[in-house]
ZABA-741266 format. One record per residue (C-alpha): residue number from 1; residue in one letter; x, y, z. Coordinates in nm, 2 decimals, decimal comma. Layout:
// ZABA-741266
{rec NUM A {X Y Z}}
...
END
This chain:
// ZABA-741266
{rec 1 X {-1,57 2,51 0,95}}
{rec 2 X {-1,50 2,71 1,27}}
{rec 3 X {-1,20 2,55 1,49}}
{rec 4 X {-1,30 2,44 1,84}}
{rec 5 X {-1,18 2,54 2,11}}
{rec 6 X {-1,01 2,22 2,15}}
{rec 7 X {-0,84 2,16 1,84}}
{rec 8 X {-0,69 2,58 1,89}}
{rec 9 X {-0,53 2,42 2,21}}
{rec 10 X {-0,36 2,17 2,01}}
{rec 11 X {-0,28 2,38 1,71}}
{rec 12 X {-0,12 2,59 1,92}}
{rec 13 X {0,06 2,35 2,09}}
{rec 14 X {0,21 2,24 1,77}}
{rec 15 X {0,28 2,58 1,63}}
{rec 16 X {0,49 2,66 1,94}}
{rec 17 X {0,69 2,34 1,91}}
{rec 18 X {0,72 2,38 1,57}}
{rec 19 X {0,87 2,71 1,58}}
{rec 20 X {1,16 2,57 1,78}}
{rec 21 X {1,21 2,26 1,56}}
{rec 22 X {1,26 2,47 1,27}}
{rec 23 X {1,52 2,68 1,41}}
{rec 24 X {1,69 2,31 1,52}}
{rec 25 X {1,64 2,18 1,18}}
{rec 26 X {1,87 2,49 1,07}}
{rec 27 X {2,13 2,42 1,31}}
{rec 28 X {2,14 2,01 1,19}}
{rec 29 X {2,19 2,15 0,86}}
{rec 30 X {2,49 2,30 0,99}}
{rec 31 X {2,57 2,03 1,21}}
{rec 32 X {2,59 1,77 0,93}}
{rec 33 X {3,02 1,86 0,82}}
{rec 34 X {3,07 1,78 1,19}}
{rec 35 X {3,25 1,47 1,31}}
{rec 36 X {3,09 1,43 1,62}}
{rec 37 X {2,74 1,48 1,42}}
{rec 38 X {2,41 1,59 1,53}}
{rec 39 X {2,24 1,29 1,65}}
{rec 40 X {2,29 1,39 2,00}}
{rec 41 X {2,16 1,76 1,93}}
{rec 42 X {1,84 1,57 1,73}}
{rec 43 X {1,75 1,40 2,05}}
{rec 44 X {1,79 1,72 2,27}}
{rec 45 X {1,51 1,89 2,02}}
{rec 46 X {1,29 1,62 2,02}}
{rec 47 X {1,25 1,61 2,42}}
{rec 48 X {1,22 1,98 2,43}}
{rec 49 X {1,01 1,94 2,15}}
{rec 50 X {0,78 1,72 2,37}}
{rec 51 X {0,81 1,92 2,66}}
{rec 52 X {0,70 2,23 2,48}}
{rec 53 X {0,41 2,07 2,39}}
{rec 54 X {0,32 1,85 2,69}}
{rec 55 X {0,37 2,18 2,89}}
{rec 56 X {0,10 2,42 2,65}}
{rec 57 X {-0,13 2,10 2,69}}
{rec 58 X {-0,10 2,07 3,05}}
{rec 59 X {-0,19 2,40 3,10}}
{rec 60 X {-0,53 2,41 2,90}}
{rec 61 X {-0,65 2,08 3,02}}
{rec 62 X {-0,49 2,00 3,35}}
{rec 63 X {-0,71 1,69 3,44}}
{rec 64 X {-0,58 1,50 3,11}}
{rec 65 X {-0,34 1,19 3,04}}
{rec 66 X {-0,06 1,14 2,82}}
{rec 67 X {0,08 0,91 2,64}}
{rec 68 X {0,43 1,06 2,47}}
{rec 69 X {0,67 0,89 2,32}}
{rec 70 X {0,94 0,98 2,51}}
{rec 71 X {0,85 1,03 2,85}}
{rec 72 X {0,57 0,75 2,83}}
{rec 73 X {0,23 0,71 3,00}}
{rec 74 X {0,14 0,99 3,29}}
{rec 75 X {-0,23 0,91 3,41}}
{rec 76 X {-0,50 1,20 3,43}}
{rec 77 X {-0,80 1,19 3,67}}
{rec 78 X {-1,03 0,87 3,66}}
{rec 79 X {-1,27 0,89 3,34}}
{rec 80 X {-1,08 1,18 3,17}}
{rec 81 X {-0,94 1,20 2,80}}
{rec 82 X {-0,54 1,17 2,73}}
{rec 83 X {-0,32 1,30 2,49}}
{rec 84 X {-0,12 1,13 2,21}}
{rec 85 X {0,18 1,33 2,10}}
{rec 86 X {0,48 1,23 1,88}}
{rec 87 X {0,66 1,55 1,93}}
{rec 88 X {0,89 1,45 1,61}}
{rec 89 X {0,80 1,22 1,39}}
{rec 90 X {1,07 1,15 1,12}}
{rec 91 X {1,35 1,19 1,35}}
{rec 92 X {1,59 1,03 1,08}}
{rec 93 X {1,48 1,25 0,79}}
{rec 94 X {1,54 1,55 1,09}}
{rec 95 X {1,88 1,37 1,15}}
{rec 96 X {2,03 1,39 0,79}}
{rec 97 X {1,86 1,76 0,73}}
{rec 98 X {1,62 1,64 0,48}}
{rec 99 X {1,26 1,84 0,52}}
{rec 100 X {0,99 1,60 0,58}}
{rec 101 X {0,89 1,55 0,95}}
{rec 102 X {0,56 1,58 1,13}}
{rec 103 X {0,44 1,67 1,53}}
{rec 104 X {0,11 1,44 1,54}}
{rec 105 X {-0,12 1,54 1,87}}
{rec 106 X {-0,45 1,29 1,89}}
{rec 107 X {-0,72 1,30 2,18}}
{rec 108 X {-0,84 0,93 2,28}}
{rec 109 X {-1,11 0,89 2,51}}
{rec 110 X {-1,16 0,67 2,80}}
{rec 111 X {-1,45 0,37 2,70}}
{rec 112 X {-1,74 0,44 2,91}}
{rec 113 X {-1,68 0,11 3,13}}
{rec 114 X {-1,36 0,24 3,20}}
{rec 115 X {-1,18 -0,10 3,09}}
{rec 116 X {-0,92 0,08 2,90}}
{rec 117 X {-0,89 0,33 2,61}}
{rec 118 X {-1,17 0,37 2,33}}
{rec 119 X {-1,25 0,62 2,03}}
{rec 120 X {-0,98 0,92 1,93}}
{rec 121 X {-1,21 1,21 1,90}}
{rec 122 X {-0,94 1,48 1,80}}
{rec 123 X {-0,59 1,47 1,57}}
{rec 124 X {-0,34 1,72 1,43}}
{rec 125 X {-0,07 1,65 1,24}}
{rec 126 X {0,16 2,00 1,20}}
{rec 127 X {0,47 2,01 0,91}}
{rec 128 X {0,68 2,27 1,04}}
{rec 129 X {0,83 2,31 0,71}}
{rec 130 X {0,59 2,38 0,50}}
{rec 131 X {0,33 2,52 0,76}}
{rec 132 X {0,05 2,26 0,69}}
{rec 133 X {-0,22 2,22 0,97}}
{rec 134 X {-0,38 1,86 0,88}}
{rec 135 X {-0,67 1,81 1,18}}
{rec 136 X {-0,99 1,65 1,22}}
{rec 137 X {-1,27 1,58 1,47}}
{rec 138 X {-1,50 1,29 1,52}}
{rec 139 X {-1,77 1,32 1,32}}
{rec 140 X {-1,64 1,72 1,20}}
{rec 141 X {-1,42 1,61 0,88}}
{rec 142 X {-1,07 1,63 0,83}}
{rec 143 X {-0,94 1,95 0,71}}
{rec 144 X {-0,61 2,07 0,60}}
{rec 145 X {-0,61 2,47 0,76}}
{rec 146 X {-0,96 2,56 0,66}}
{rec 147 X {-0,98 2,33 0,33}}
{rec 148 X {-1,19 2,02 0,38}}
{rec 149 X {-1,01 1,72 0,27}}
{rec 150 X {-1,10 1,42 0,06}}
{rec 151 X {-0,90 1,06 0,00}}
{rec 152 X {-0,86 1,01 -0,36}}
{rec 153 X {-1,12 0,94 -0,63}}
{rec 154 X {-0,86 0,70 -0,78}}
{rec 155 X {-1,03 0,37 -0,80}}
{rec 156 X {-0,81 0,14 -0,98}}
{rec 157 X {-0,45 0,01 -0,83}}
{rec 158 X {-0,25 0,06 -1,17}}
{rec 159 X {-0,41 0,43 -1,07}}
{rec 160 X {-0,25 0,47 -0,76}}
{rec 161 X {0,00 0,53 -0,55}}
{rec 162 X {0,07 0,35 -0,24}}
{rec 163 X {0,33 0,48 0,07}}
{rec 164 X {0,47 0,22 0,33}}
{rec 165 X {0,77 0,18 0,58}}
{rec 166 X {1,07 -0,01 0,50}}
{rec 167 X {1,19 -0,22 0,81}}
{rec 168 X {1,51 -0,10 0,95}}
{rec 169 X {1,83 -0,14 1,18}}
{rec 170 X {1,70 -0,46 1,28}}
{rec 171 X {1,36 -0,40 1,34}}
{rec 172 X {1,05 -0,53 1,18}}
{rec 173 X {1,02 -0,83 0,93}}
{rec 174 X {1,16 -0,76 0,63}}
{rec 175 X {1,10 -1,11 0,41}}
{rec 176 X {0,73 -1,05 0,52}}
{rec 177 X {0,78 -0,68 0,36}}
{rec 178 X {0,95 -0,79 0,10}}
{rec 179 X {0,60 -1,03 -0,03}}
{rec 180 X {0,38 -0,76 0,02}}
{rec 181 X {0,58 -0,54 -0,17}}
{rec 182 X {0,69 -0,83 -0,46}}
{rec 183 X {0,27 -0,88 -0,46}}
{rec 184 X {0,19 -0,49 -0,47}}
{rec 185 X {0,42 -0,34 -0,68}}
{rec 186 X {0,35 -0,48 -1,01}}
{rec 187 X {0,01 -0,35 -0,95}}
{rec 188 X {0,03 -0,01 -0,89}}
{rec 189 X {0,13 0,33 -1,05}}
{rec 190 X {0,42 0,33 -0,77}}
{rec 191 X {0,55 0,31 -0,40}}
{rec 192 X {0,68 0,57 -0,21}}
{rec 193 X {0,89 0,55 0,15}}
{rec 194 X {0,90 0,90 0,27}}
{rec 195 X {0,96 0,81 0,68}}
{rec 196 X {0,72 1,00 0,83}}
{rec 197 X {0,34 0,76 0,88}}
{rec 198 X {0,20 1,06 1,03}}
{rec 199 X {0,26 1,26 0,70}}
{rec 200 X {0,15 0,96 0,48}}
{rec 201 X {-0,16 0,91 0,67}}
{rec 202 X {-0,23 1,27 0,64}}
{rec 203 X {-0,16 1,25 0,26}}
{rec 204 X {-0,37 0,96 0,22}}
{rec 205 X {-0,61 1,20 0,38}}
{rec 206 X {-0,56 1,48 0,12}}
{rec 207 X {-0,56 1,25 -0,16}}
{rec 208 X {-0,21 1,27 -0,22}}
{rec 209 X {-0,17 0,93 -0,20}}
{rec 210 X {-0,40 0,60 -0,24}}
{rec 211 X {-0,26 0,43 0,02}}
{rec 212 X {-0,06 0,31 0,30}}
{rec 213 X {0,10 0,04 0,50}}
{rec 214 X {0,30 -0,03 0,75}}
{rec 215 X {0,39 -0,27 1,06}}
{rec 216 X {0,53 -0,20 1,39}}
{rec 217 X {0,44 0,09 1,44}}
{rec 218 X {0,31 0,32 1,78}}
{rec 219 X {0,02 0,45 1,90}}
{rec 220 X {0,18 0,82 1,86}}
{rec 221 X {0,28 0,75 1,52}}
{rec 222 X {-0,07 0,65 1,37}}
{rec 223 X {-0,37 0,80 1,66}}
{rec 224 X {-0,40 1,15 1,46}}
{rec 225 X {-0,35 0,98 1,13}}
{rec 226 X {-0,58 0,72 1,16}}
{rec 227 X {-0,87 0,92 1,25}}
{rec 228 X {-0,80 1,21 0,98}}
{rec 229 X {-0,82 0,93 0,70}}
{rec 230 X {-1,12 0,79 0,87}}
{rec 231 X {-1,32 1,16 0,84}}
{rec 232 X {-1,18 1,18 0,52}}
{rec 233 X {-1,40 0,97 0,36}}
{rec 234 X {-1,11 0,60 0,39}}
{rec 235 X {-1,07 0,32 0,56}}
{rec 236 X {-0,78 0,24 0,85}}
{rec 237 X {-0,78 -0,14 0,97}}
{rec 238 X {-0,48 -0,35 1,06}}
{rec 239 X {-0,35 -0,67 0,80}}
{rec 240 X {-0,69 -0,85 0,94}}
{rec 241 X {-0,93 -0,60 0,80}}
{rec 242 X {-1,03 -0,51 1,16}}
{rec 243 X {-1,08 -0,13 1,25}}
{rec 244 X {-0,97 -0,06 1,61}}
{rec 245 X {-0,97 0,31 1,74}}
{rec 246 X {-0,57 0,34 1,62}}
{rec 247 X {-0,40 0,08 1,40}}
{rec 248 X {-0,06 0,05 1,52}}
{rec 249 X {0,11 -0,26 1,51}}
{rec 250 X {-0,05 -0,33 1,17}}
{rec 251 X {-0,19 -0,01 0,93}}
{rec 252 X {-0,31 -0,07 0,60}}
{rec 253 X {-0,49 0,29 0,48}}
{rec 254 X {-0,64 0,36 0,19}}
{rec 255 X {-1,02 0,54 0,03}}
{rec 256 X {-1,33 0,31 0,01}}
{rec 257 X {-1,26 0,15 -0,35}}
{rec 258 X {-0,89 0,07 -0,28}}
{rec 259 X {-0,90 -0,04 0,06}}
{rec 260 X {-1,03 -0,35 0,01}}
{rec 261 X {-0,83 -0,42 -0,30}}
{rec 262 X {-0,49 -0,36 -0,14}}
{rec 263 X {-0,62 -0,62 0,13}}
{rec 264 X {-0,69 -0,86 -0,04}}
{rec 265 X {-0,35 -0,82 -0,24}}
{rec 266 X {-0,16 -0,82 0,08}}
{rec 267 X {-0,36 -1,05 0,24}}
{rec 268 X {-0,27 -1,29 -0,01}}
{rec 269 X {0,06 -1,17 -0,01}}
{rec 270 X {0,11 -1,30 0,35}}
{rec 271 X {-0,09 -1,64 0,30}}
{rec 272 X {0,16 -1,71 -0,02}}
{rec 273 X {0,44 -1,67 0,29}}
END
């Protein structure tokens, strides 16, 4: 599958930004025998992180939007697309030096009536770590560098297994987590909390895992994901079973057997509550 001209822009944007986070990632490695610690110095990459990127992006599309998770919402010119970018996601595995973190970029376009945001026709997720390229277009595939990618074949729960995010420092509802997880876990070969959703989406993607959910989550977080499991050949919705462009508040990710099983399992999980 030749790359388009588009998804170069974005790849490259990530490439550059990941080039810088991986020399930061060195120096929090470094950073963690230090009483003041490196949160401070975590934050500083991740804005110039986002910078780096907004700026390569800027450049090859001036006319565009944004929406980035730290310097929020910058409008483009009437009817034009707008970027998604989480410039680091997994800023606590980043924080304590452990190796699994993602930059997701996603292109959502206007709805033609212009009464809001519709379809995301682009996403990348980039692993500066291990140098994996997970992208997809509407209607092109998703594709991890030039490999086309497929969710699982597993069709059975006791078969597969399933990634979430654990509520944390207050956030979230974790009795509600807790009863999909008391409902899920007996069923399946295992669960996995890695703390990047951009990397489990793109894993659920490859067919490394099953599944996924998760609640409380952002548009940056999920917009590349969701669309590279939808070309993948799975199914995004949010705890409802409905299938907006990007399922943030409420992800539940799986391929075409499973999907509906692990609804209806947490479906009923939440009813039981």
């Amino acid at each position: 599958m030749a790359i388009s001209g588009l998804m170069r822009v974005m790849e490259k944007a990530a490439r550059k930004a990941g080039a810088r986070l991986r020399r930061d990632f060195g120096e929090v490695e470094h950073l963690q025998v230090s009483r003041k610690g490196p949160a401070d110095f975590v934050s500083k990459a991740d804005r110039n992180a986002e910078r780096t990127i907004y700026d390569e992006l800027l450049a090859a599309r001036p006319d565009w939007g944004f929406c980035l998770e730290e310097a929020g919402d910058i409008p483009g010119a009437e009817g034009k697309p707008r970027w998604i970018v989480d410039p680091l996601d997994g800023t606590s595995n980043f924080l304590h030096g452990i190796p699994h973190f993602a930059i997701s970029i996603a292109v959502q376009e206007p709805k033609p009536d212009g009464s809001g945001w519709g379809e995301v026709v682009a996403g990348l997720v980039y692993q500066p770590i291990t140098d994996e390229s997970f992208w997809a277009e509407k209607t092109r595939g998703a594709w991890l560098q030039d490999r086309r990618l497929r969710v699982s074949a597993r069709r059975h729960l006791d078969e597969s297994l399933i990634a979430t995010g654990i509520p944390f420092a207050g956030a979230g509802n974790p009795a509600e987590w807790s009863r999909i997880y008391g409902a899920l876990a007996p069923q399946v070969a295992g669960i996995r909390r890695f703390g990047a959703a951009a990397l489990d989406l793109a894993w659920v993607a490859a067919g490394r895992y099953e599944g996924f959910w998760e609640k409380g989550l952002q548009p940056w977080d999920t917009a590349a994901g969701c669309l590279l499991v939808r070309e993948a050949g799975g199914f995004v919705s949010d705890f409802q079973g409905r299938s907006p462009p990007i399922c943030a508040a409420e992800v539940l990710a799986g391929n075409d057997a499973l999907h509906s099983k692990l609804h209806k399992v947490l479906a009923g999980a939440l009813k039981g509550g």
